[in-house]
C-alpha positions as CSV (number, residue, x, y, z in Angstrom):
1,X,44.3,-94.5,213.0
2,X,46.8,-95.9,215.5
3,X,48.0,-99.9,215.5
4,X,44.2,-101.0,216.8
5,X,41.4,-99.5,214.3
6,X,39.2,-102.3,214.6
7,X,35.4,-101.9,216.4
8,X,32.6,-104.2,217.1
9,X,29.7,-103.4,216.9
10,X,27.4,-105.8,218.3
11,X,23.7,-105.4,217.5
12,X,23.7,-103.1,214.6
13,X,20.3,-102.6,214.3
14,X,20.1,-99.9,211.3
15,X,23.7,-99.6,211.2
16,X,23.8,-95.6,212.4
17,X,26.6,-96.6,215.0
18,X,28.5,-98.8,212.3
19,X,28.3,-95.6,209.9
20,X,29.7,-93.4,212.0
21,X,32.6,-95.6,213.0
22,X,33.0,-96.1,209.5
23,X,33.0,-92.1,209.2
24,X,35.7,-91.7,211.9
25,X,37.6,-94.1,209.4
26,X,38.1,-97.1,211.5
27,X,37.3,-100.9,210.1
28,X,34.2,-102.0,211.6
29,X,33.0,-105.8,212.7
30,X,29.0,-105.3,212.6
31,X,27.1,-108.3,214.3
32,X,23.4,-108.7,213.8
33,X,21.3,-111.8,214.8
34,X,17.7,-110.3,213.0
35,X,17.8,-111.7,209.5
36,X,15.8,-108.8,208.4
37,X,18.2,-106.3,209.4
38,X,21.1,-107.9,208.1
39,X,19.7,-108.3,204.6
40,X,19.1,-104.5,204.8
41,X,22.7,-103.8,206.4
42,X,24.7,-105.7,203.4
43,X,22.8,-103.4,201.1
44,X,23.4,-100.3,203.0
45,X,27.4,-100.8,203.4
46,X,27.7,-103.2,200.4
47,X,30.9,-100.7,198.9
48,X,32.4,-100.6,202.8
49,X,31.9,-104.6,202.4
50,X,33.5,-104.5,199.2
51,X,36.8,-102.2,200.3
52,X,37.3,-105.2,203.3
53,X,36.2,-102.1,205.6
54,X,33.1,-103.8,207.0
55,X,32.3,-107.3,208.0
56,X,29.1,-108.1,209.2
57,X,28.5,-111.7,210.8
58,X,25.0,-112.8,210.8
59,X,24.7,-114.5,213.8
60,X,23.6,-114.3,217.4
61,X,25.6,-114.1,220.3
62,X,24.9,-116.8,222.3
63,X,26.3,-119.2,225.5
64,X,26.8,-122.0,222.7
65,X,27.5,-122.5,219.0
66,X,24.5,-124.1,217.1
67,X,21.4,-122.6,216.6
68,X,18.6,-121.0,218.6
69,X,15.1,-119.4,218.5
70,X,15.5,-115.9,218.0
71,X,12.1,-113.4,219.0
72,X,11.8,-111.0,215.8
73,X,9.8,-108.0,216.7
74,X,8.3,-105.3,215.1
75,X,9.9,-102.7,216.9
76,X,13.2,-104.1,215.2
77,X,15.3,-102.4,218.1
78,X,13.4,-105.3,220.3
79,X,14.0,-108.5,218.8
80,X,16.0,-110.7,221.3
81,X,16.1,-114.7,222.2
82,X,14.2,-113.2,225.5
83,X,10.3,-113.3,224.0
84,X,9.3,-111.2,226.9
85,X,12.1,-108.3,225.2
86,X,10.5,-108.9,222.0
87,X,6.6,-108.5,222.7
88,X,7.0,-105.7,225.2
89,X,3.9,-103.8,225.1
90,X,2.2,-105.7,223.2
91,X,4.5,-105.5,220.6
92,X,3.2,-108.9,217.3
93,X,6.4,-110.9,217.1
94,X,7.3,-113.9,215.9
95,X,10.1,-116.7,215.9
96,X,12.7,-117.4,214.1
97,X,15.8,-120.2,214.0
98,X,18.9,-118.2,213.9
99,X,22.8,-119.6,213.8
100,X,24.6,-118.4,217.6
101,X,28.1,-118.0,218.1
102,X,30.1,-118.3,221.5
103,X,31.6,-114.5,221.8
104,X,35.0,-115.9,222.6
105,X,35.4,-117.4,218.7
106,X,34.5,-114.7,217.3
107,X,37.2,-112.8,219.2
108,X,39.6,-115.0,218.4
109,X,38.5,-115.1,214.6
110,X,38.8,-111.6,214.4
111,X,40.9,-110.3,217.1
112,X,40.6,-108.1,220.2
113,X,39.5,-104.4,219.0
114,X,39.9,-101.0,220.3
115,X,36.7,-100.8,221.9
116,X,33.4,-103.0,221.4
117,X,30.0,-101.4,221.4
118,X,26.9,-104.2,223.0
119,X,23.6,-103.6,222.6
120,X,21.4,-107.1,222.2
121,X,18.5,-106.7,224.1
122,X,19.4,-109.3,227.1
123,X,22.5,-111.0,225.7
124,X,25.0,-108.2,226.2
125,X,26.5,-110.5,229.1
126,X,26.8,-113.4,227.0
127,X,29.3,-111.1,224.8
128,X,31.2,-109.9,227.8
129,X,31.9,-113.2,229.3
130,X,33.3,-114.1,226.5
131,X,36.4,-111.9,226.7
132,X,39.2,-112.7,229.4
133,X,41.4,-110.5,231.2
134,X,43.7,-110.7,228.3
135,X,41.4,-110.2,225.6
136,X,39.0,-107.2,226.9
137,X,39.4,-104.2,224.7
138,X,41.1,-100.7,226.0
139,X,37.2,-99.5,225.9
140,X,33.7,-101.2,225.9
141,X,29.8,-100.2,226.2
142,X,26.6,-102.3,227.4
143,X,23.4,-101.0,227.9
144,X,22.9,-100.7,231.9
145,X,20.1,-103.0,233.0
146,X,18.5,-101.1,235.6
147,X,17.7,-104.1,237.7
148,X,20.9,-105.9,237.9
149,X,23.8,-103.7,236.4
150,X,25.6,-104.6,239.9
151,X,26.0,-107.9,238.2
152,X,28.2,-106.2,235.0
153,X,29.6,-104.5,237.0
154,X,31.6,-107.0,238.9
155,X,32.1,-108.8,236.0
156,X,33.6,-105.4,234.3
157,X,36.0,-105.2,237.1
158,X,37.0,-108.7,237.5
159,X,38.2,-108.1,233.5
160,X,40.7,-105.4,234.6
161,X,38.1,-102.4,234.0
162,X,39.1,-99.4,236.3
163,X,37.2,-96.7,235.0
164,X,33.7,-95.9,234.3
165,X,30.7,-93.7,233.1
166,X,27.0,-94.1,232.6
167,X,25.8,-92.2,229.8
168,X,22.2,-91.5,229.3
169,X,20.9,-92.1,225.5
170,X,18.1,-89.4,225.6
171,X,20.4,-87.0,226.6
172,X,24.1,-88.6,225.8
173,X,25.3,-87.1,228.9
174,X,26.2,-88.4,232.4
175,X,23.1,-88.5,234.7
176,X,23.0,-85.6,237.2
177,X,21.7,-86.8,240.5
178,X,19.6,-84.3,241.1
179,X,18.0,-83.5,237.5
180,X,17.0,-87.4,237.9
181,X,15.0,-87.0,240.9
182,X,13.2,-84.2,239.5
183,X,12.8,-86.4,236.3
184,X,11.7,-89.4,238.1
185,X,8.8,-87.2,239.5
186,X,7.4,-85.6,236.2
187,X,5.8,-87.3,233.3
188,X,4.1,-86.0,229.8
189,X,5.2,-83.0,228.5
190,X,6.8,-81.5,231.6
191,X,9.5,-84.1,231.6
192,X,10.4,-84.3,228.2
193,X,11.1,-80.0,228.2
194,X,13.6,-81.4,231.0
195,X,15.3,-84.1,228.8
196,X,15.5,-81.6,225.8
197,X,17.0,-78.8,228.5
198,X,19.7,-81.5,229.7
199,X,20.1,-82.3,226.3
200,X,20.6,-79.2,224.8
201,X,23.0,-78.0,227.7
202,X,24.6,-81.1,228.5
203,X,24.9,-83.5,226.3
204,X,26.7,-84.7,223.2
205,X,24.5,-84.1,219.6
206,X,27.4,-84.3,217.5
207,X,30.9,-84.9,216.6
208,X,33.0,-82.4,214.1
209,X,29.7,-81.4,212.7
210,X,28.3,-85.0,212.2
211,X,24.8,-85.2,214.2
212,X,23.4,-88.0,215.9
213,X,20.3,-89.0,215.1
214,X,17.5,-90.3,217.6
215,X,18.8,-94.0,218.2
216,X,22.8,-93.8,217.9
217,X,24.7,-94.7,220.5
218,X,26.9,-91.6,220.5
219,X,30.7,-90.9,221.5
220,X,32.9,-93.8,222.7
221,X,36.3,-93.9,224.3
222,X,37.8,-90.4,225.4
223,X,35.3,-88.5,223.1
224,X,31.9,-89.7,225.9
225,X,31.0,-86.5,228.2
226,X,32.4,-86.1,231.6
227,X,35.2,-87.5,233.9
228,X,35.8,-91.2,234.1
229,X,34.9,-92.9,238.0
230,X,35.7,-95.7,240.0
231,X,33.4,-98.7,239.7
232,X,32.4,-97.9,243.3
233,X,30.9,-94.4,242.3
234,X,29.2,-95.6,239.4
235,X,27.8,-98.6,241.8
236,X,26.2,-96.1,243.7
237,X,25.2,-93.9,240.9
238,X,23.1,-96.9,239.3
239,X,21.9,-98.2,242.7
240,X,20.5,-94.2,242.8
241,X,19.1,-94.8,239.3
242,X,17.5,-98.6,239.8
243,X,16.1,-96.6,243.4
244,X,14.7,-94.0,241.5
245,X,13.6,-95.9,238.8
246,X,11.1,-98.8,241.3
247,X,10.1,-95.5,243.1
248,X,8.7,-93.6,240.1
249,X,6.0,-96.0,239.8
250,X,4.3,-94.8,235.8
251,X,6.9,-92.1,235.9
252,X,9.7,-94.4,235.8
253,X,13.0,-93.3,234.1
254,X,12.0,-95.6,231.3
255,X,15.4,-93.9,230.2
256,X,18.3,-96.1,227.9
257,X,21.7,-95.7,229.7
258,X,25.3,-97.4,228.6
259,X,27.7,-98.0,231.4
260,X,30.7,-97.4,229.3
261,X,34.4,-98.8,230.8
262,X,38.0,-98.4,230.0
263,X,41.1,-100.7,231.1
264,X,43.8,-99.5,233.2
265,X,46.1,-97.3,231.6
């Protein structure tokens, strides 16, 4: 590991992005707002926890320390302070009280790492805004809202963010323009022989012989598929997406993408 060996990872769900961090042999900084989860997590990495290779902070991120109502779902993946995240289709769920952290202590508790992984169903801003222009990582994922990614966008730039990819999590490869028209088109079994296809021939299913399994959030930094672009093509390549996306109508993309950003060199 070089001088910075440190990674957040913020919403650790079942902890298959913290293990394989872990695997690559840098020290990991899990945070997890679902109590359930986290109970689970400090059993699954209890001898990483031990070593002083793994900390896990139980909290959620939040605009303000104190504490909060936090929407626990049964599709653990869904549970967010945004009750609408939570109960999606239907989904039972229930509420909880749950301690909240401003991002920008915990950064300064624990430092600035190499690169910070987000994915909390609705609050990934909240942890962005909480790093300045001197305390953004070298690299940095969110999960791309397909309605207002513009939005983190800007607010990736304005951070000192120069280079960017989105990478799909069905297929952990960069979307190809075409193959998403043709996607946003089909449905059933049709379009998931596409996604397998891309999958297969394009994308990322494992890392010197470690697979990903259904749910991680794949290769970070250098090691994620394809060139890096300017924010202004990857403005236009998720305003293609969000297009295709209200256009599909049932058909819609319904697809998991991370826009995925590096500093300046």
């Amino acid at each position: 590991m070089g001088a910075n060996d440190l990674i957040y990872d913020v919403g650790v769900n079942d902890g298959t992005d913290s293990a394989y961090y872990l695997w690559r042999g840098y020290r990991v900084l899990g945070i997890e707002a679902s109590p359930v989860l986290a109970e689970k997590l400090r059993e699954k990495f209890e001898p990483e926890i031990r070593e002083g290779r793994y900390t896990l902070l139980e909290v959620g991120v939040a605009d303000d320390d104190g504490t909060a109502e936090f929407w626990m779902s049964d599709v653990t993946e869904w549970s967010s302070f945004n009750k609408s995240i939570a109960s999606r289709d239907g989904t039972p769920h229930r509420a909880v009280q749950i301690a909240t952290r401003r991002f920008s202590s915990i950064v300064e508790e624990f430092g600035i790492p190499l690169y910070c992984k987000v994915d909390i169903e609705g609050n990934d801003r909240c942890c962005v805004r909480g790093f300045s222009s001197h305390t953004a990582p070298p690299y940095l994922s969110i999960e791309m809202s397909h309605k207002d990614g513009g939005v983190d966008l800007d607010l990736l730039d304005s951070l000192g963010y120069r280079h960017f990819k989105i990478i799909s999590q069905v297929t952990r490869a960069q979307p190809v323009p075409s193959l998403m028209r043709i996607d946003g088109l089909l449905s059933g079994f049709p379009k998931k022989a596409l996604r397998a296809a891309i999958k297969r021939t394009l994308g990322v299913r494992s890392f010197q012989g470690r697979k990903f399994p259904l749910g991680a959030s794949g290769p970070f930094a250098e090691d994620t598929p394809g060139r890096w672009r300017s924010v202004g093509e990857v403005r236009r390549l998720w305003a293609f997406l969000k297009d295709i996306d209200e256009r599909a109508g049932k058909n819609r993309l319904g697809e998991w993408f991370d826009f995925h950003a590096k500093r300046s060199s």
